[in-house]
C-alpha positions as a printed NumPy array, in Angstrom:
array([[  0.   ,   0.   ,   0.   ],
       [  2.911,   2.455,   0.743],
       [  4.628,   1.735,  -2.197],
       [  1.753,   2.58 ,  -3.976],
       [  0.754,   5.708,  -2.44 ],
       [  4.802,   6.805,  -2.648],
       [  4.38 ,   6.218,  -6.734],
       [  1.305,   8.405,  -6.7  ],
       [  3.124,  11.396,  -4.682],
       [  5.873,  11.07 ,  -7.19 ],
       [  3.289,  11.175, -10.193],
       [  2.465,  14.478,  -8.685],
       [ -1.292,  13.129,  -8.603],
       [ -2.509,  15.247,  -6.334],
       [ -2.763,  18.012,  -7.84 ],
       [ -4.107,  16.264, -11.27 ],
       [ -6.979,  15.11 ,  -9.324],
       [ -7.164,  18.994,  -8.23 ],
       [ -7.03 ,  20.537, -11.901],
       [ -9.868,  17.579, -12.664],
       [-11.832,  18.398,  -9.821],
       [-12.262,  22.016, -10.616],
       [-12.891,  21.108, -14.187],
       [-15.469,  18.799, -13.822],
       [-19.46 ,  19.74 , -15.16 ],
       [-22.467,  18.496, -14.064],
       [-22.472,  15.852, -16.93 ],
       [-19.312,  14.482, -15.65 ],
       [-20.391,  14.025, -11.817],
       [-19.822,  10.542, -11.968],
       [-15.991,  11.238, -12.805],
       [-16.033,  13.54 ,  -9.663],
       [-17.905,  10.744,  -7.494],
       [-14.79 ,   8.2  ,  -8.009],
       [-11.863,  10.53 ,  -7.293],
       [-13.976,  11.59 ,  -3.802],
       [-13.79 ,   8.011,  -3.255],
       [-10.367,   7.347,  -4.692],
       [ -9.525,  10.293,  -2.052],
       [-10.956,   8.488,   0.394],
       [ -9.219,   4.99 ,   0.373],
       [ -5.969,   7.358,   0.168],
       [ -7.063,   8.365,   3.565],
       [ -7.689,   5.071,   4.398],
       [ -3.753,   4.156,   4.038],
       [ -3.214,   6.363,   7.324],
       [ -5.569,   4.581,   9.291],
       [ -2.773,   2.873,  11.13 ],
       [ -1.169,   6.167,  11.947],
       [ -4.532,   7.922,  13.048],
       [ -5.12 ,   4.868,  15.419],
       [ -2.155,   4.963,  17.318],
       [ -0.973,   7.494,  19.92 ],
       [  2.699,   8.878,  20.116],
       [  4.811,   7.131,  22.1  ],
       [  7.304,   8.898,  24.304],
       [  9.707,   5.869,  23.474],
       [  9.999,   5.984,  20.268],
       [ 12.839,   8.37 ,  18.88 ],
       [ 11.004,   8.865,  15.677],
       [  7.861,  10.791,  17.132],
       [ 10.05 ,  12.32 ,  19.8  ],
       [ 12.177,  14.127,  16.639],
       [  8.911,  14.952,  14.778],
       [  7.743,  16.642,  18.345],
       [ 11.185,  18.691,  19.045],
       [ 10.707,  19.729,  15.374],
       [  7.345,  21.348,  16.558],
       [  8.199,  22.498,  19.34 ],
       [ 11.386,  24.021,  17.896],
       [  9.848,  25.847,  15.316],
       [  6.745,  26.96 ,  17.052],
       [  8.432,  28.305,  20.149],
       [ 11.342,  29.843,  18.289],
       [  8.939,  32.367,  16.585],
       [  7.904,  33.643,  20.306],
       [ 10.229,  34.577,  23.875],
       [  9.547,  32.135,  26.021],
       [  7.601,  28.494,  25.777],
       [  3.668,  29.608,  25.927],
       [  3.153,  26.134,  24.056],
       [ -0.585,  26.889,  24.893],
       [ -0.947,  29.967,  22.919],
       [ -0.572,  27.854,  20.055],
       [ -3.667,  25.477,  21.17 ],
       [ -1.539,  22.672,  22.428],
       [ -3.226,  21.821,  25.829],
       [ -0.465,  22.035,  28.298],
       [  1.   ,  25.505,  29.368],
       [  4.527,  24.721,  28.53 ],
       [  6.234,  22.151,  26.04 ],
       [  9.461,  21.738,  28.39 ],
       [  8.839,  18.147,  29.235],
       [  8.09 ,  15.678,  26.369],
       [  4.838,  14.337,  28.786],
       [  3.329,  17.813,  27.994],
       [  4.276,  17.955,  24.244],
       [  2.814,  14.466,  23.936],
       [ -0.51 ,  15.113,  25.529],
       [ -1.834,  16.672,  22.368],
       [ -1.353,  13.521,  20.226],
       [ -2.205,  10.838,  22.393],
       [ -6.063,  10.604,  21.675],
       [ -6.646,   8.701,  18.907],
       [ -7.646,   9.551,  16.601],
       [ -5.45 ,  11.613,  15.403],
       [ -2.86 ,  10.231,  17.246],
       [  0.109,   9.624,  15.366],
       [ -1.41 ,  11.165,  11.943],
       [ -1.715,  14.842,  13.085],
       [  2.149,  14.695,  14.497],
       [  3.273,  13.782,  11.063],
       [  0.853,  16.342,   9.762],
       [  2.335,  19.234,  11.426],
       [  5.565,  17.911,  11.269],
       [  5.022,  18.026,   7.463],
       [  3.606,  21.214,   7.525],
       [  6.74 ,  22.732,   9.755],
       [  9.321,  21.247,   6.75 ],
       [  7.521,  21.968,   4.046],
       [  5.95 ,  24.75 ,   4.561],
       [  7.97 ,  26.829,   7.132],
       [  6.794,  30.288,   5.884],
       [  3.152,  29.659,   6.222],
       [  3.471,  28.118,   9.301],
       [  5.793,  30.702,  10.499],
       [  3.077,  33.174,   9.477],
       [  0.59 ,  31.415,  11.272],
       [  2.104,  30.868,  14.644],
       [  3.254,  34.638,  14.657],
       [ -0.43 ,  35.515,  14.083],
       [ -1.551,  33.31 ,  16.517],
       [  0.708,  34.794,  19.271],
       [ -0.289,  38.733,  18.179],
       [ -3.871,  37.903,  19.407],
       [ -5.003,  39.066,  22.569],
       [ -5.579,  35.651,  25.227],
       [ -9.189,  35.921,  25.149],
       [ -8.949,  35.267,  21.299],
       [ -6.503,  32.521,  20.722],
       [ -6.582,  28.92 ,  19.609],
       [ -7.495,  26.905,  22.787],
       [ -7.524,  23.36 ,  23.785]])
């Protein structure tokens, strides 16, 4: 299945199915009906992932969460890792940074999420966490 889904992200296919999407007329709704679902069993391949919370022990998901952490807190003086929606006040111990991705699901899917969204996208999210800490308390993300 992995293989699979790695030849597909190399075919670029996401955005194909995109440019269809947006193409697609009302005479063609059948067309859009199997790439929902085709969407859909691509989702499905991360089932394991959603189902299963981080786990302190493994050095894997402890990288991905110093990577977040890292990146989120550098943008900000101090470690307010709850201004950012996380639910613990501070992301010093890696209990606290876990508690976020424990329930399941998301589990282990929304770690690699952001994680992916940190590397990939660092300006966005950049943009985003400094926005996020500009608001006053009363209107930021909360847990």
């Amino acid at each position: 299945k992995q293989s699979f889904y790695h030849e597909l992200l190399d075919w670029n296919i996401r955005v194909n199915i995109e440019k269809v999407i947006r193409i697609v007329r009302p005479e063609h709704m059948d067309l859009s009906h199997h790439i929902s679902e085709f969407q859909h069993l691509l989702l499905g391949l991360h089932k394991e992932a959603a189902m299963k919370p981080v786990d302190t022990e493994q050095e894997e998901h402890m990288a991905m969460l110093d990577r977040v952490k890292i990146q989120a807190l550098s943008e900000q003086n101090g470690s307010e890792w709850s201004g950012l929606g996380f639910t613990s006040d501070t992301a010093d111990s890696a209990t606290e940074r876990v508690l976020d991705f424990q329930q399941c699901p998301p589990g282990l899917l929304a770690l690699q999420c952001v994680n992916h969204f940190v590397q990939k996208h660092y300006d966005r999210h950049r943009e985003m966490v400094l926005d996020q800490l500009s608001r006053e308390k009363d209107r930021q993300c909360l847990s």
